[in-house]
C-alpha positions as CSV (number, residue, x, y, z in Angstrom):
1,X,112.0,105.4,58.4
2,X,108.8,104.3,59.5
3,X,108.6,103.5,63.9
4,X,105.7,102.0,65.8
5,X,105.4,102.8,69.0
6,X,103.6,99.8,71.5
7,X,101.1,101.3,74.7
8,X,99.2,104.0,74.9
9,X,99.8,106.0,78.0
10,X,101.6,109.4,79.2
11,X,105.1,107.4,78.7
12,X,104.5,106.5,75.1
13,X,103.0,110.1,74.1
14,X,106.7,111.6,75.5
15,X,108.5,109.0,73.3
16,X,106.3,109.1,70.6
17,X,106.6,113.1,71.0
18,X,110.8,112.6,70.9
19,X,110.3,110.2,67.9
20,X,108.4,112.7,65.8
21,X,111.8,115.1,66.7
22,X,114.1,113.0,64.8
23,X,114.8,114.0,61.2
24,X,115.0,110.2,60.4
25,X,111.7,109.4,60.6
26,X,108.6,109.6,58.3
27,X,106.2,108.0,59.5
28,X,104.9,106.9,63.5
29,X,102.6,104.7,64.5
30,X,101.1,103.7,67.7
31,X,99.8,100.4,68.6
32,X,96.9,101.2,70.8
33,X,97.7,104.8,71.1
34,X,95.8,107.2,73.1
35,X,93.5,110.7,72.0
36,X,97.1,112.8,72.3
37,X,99.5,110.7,70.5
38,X,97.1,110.7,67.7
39,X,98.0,113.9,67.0
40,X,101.4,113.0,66.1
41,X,100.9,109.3,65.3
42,X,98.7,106.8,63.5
43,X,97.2,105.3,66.2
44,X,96.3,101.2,65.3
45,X,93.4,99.3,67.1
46,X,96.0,96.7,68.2
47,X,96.4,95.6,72.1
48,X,99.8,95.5,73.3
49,X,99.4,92.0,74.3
50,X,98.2,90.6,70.9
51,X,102.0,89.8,69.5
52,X,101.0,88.2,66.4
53,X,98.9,90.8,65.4
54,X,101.8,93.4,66.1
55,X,104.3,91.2,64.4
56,X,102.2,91.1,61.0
57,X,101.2,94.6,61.3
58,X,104.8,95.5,61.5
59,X,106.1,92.8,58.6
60,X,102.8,94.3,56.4
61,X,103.7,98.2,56.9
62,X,107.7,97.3,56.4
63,X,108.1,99.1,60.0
64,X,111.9,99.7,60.5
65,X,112.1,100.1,64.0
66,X,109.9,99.1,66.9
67,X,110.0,100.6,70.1
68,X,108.4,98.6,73.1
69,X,107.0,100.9,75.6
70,X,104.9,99.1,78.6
71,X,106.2,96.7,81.1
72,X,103.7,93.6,80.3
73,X,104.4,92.9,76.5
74,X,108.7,92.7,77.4
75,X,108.0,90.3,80.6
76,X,105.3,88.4,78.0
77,X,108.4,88.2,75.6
78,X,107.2,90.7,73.0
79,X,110.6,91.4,71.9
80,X,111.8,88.1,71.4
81,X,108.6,87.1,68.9
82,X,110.0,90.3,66.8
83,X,113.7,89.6,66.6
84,X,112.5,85.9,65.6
85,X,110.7,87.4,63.1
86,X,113.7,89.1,62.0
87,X,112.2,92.5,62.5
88,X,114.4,95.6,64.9
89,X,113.1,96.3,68.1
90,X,113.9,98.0,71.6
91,X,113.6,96.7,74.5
92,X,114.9,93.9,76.6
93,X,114.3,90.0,75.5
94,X,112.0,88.3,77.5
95,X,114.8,86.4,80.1
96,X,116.3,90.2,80.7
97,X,112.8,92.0,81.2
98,X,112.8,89.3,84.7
99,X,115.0,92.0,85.9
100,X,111.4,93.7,86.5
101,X,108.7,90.9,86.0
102,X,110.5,89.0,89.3
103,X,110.8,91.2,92.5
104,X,112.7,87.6,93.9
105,X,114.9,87.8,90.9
106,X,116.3,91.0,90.9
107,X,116.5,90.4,94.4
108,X,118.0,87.4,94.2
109,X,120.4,88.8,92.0
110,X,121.7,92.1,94.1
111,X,122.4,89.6,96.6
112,X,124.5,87.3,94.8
113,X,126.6,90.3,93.0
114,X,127.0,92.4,96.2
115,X,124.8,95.3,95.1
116,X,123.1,97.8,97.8
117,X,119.7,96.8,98.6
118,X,117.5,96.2,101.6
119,X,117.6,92.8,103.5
120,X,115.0,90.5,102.7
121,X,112.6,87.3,102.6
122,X,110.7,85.6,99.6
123,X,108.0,83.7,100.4
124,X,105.3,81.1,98.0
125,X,102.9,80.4,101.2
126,X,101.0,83.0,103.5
127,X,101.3,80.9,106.4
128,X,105.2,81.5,105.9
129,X,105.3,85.3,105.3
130,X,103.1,85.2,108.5
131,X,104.9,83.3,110.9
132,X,107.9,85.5,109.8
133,X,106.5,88.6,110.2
134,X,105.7,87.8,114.0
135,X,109.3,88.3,114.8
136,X,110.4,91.4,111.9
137,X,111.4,94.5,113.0
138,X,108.5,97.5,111.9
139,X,107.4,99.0,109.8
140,X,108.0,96.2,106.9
141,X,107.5,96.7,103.0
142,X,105.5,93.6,101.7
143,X,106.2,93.4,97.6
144,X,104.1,91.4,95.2
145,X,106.6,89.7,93.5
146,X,105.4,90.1,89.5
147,X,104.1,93.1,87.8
148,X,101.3,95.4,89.5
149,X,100.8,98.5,87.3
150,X,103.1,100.2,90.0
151,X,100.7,99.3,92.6
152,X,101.8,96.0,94.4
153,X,103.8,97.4,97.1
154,X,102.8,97.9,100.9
155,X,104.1,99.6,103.2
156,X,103.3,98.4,106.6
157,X,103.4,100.2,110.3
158,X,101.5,97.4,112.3
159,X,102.0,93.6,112.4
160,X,98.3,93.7,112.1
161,X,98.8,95.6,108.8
162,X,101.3,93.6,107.6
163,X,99.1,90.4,108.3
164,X,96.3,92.2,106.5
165,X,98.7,92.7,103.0
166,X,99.5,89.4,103.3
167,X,96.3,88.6,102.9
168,X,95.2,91.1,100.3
169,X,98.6,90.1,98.1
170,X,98.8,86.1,98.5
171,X,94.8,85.5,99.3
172,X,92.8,87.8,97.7
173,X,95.1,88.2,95.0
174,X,94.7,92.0,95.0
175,X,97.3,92.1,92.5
176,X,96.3,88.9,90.6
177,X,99.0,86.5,89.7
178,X,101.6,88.9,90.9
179,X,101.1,87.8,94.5
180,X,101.8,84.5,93.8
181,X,105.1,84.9,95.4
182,X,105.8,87.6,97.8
183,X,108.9,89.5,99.2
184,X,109.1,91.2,102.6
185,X,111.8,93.8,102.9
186,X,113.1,95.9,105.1
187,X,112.2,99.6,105.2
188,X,114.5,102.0,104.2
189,X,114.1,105.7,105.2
190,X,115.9,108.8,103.2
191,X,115.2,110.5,99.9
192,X,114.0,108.5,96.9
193,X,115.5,108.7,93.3
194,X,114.6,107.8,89.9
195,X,117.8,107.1,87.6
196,X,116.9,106.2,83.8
197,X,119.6,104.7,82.0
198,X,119.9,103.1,78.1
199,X,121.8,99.8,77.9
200,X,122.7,98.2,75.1
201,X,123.7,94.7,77.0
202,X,127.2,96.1,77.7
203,X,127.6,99.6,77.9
204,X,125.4,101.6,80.0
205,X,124.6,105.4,79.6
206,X,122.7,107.4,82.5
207,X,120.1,110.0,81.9
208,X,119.1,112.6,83.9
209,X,117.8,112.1,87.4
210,X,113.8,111.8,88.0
211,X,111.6,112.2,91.5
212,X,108.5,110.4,91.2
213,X,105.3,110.7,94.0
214,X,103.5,107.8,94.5
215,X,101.0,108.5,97.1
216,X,97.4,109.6,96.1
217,X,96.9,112.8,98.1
218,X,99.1,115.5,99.0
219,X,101.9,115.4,102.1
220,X,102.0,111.9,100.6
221,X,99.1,110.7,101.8
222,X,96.6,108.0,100.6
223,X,96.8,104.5,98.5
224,X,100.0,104.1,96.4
225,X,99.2,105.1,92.3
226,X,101.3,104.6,89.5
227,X,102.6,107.9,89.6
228,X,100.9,111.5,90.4
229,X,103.8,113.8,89.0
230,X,107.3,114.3,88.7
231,X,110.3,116.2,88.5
232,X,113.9,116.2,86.9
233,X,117.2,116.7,87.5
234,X,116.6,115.3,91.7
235,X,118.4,117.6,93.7
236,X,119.4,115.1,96.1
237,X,121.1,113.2,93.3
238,X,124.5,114.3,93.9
239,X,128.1,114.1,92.2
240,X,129.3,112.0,95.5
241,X,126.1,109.7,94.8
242,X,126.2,109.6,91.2
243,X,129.9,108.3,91.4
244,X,128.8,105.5,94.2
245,X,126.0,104.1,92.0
246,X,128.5,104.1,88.8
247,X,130.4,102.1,91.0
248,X,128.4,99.5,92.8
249,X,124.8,99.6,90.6
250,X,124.9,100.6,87.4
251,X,127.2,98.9,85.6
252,X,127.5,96.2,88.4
253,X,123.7,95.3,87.3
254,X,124.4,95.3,83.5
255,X,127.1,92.7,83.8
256,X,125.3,90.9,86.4
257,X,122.8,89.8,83.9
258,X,125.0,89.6,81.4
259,X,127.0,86.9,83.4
260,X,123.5,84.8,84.2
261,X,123.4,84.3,80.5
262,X,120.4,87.2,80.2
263,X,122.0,90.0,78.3
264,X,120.3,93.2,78.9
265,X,119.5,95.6,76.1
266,X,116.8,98.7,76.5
267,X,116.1,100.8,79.2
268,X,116.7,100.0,82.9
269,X,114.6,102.0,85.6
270,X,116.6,102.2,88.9
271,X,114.4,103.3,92.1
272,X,117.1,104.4,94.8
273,X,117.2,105.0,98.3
274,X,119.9,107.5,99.4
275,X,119.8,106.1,102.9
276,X,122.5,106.6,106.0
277,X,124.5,104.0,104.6
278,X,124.5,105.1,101.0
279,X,122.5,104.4,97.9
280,X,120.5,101.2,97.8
281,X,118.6,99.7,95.0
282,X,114.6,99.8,95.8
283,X,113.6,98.4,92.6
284,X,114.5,97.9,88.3
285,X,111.9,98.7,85.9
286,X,112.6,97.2,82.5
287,X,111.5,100.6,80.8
288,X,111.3,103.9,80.7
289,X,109.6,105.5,84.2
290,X,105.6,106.9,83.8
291,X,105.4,109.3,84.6
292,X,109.7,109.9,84.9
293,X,109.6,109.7,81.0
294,X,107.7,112.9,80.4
295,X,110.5,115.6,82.4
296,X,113.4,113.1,81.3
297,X,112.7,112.6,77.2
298,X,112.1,116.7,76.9
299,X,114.9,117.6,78.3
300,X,117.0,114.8,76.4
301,X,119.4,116.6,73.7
302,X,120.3,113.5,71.2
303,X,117.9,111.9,68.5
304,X,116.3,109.3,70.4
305,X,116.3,106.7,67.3
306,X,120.0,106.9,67.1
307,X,120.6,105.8,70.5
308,X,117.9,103.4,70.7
309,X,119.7,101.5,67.3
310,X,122.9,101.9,69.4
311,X,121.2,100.2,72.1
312,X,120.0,97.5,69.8
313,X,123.1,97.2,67.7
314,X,125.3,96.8,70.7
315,X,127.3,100.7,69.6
316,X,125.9,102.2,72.7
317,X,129.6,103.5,73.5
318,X,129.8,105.5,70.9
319,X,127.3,108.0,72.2
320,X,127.2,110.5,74.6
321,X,123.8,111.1,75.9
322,X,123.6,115.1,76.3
323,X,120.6,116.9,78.5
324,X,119.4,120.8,78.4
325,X,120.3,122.4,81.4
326,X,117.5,123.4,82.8
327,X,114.5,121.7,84.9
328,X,111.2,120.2,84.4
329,X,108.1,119.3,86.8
330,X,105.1,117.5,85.5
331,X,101.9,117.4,87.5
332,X,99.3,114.4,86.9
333,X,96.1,115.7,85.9
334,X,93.8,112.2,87.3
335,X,90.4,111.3,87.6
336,X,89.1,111.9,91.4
337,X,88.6,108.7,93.2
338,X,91.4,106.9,91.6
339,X,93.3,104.7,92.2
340,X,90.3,102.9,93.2
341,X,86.9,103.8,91.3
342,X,86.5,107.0,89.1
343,X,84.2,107.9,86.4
344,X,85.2,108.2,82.8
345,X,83.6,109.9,79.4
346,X,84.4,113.8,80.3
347,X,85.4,115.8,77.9
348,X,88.7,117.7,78.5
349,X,89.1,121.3,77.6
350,X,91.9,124.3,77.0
351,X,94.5,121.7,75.0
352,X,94.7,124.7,72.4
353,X,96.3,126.7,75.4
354,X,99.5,124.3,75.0
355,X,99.6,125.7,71.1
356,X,102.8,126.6,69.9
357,X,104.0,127.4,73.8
358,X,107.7,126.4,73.7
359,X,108.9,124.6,77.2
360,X,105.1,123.1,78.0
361,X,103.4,119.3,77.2
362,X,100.6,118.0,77.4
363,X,101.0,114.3,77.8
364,X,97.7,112.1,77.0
365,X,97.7,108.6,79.6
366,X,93.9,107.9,79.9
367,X,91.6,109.9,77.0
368,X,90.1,108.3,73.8
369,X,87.8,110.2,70.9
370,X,84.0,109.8,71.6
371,X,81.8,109.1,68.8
372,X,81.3,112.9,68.8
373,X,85.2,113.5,67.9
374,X,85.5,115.1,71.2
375,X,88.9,114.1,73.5
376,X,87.4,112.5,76.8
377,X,89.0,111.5,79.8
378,X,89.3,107.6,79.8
379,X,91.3,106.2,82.9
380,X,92.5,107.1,86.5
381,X,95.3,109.2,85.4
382,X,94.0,111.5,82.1
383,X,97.1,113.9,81.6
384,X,100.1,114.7,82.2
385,X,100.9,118.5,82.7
386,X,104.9,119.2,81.9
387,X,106.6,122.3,82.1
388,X,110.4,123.6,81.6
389,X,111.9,126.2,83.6
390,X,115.5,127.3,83.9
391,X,115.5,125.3,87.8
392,X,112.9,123.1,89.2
393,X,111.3,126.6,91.2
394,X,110.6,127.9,88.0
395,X,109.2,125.1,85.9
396,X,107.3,123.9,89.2
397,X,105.4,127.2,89.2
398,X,105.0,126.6,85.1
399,X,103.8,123.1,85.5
400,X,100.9,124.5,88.1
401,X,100.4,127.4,86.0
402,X,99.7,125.2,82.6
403,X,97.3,122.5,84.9
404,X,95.3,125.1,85.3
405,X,94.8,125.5,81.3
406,X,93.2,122.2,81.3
407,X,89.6,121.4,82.7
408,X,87.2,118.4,82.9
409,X,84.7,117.2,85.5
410,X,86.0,115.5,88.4
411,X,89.7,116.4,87.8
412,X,92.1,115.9,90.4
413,X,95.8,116.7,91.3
414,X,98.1,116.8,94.1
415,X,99.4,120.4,95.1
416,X,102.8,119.6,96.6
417,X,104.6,117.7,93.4
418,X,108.5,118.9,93.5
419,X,107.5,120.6,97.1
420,X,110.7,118.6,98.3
421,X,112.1,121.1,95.5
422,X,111.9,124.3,98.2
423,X,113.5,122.1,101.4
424,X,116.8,121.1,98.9
């Protein structure tokens, strides 16, 4: 069968890199695509925005299956142009893929079916959020309310801090559009936990547990990115709080939205706080985690086309999702200076080095080809450095030792990914 991939980050080369697994497929190709998943996929000069273009490149190549990677294109409705269109796709329609594309919604709706999540306010006017935040208790978590590339969260210590992201979300648009509406929630302290699951608008099936570091710097320091590395299975995700969230989240959430008339079918993200109290929702993605993708999908025994069709086909209880037992860490190789201003064009060197090395990726996010044919680094986060081990220790020591097999001018990592590893 022939599969087009949509985005061209570090998540898509992982699935692209479990697509090419499957013994069902011939052919892959990858709509924009990056330097790396060009190895394994015929990359096409088509934006993951431009919807008729991807819909008549799909009908013209008789693509079998599509598979929707990025957040924008399923809250834009990508997947509803192709199923009217009469082509198969994964991902969540456009009125399910709110679940991610409305902090207020998903709030909205943990409230209204009595699943864990922190206490809030949503407001549409600064002037509101303001006068409210002069009485909230501190530190407060200010949320642009649409999508923000990861990045439209504060976390705020002061009231003059808070007043200030008010500002920078609903004034100054930081985030653009997202901060036309905003959400101010309480802070929750304890360990985070990323939690992948497949859905196939009914049946939900959980993968294996993620850890994902935000901050910039090490000792989670600096401006919030869209991920600096990762590791898998979380420690701190326990039986006891795997049996809790199968109770009041998971499959709560699934029929939630399929009572509101939005039936849910692709992946859903869940970002969870093991607080005092017990788990608590901090936030859905509608699709696979980046960089949570890249130590989940390796480690992920099944063909990944059968259970996506099972997810699209509504048979999603007839599989049993199985994972290796074992660990994997990866460590984002970035540009230094991002999130905010970095420079681009380098070319990276020591790929070769992942050759035939069983247990280690190399996941391409932000490279192209230069006119020269050489791979050069192209965005804020370049690669993404994954590593197996037989427990996190192990590939943690794997993942640093591989980073090192890559250089390129002005690379940057943190130190401490999977540090939390050592204190479980």
């Amino acid at each position: 069968m022939k599969v087009l991939i949509v985005g061209g980050g570090g998540r898509e080369h992982a699935i692209a890199a479990s697509v090419a697994k499957s013994s069902r497929v011939d052919k892959i190709y990858c709509a924009p695509g990056n330097a790396g998943i060009g190895t394994i996929a015929e990359c096409v000069p088509i934006g993951a925005m431009e919807f008729d273009r991807l819909v008549s490149f799909a009908k013209e190549n008789e693509i079998d299956f599509t598979i929707i990677g990025m957040d924008d294109p399923l809250a834009g409705g990508i997947v509803d142009e192709f199923e009217a269109a009469g082509l198969k796709v994964f991902g969540p329609r456009k009125n399910a893929a709110i679940l991610e594309g409305s902090k207020a919604f998903s709030k909205d709706l943990m409230k209204k079916y009595d699943i864990p999540t922190a206490a809030y306010e949503t407001f549409d006017h600064p002037n509101d959020a303001l006068s409210y935040l002069e009485h909230a208790k501190l530190p407060i978590v200010l949320k642009a309310d649409g999508l923000a590339l990861g990045k439209g969260v504060l976390i705020c210590q002061t009231l003059e801090e808070a007043k200030a992201g008010v500002k920078e979300i609903m004034e100054d648009k930081k985030f653009g559009s997202a901060g036309n509406h905003m959400v101010v929630e309480e802070f929750m302290t304890g360990r985070e936990v990323s939690v992948l699951s497949f859905v196939d608008g009914k049946t939900i099936q959980i993968m294996s547990s993620a850890q994902d570091h935000k901050r910039a710097k090490d000792g989670d320091e600096g401006l919030n990115t869209g991920g600096m590395g990762t590791f898998s299975p979380s420690p701190f995700y326990t039986p006891e709080v795997d049996a809790f969230c199968r109770e009041h989240i998971y499959q709560k959430t699934v029929d939630a939205m399929a009572a509101e008339g939005r039936e849910y079918k692709g992946v859903i993200f869940f970002g969870l706080m093991l607080t005092e109290d017990g788990p608590k929702v901090l936030e859905y993605n509608a699709r696979f985690g980046d960089p949570e993708a890249q130590v989940v999908l390796p480690r992920m025994k099944n063909d990944i086309i059968d259970v996506m069709e099972a997810c699209a086909d509504g048979t999603l209880d007839q599989i049993e999702l199985e994972f290796e037992d074992n660990a994997a860490v990866c460590v984002v190789l970035a540009s230094a200076g991002y999130p905010v201003s970095y420079e681009k064009g380098f070319e990276i060197k020591g790929e070769e080095n992942f050759a035939d090395k069983d247990g280690y990726y190399c996941f391409h996010a932000g490279t192209k080809l230069n006119e020269n044919g050489k791979v050069v680094t192209n965005g804020g986060r370049v690669l993404g450095i994954t590593a197996k081990g037989a427990g996190l220790k192990e590939a943690r020591a794997n993942a640093y030792a591989a980073a090192e097999w890559i250089s390129f001018d002005n690379k940057y990592m943190r130190h401490d990914i999977g540090k939390a590893i050592d204190e479980a």
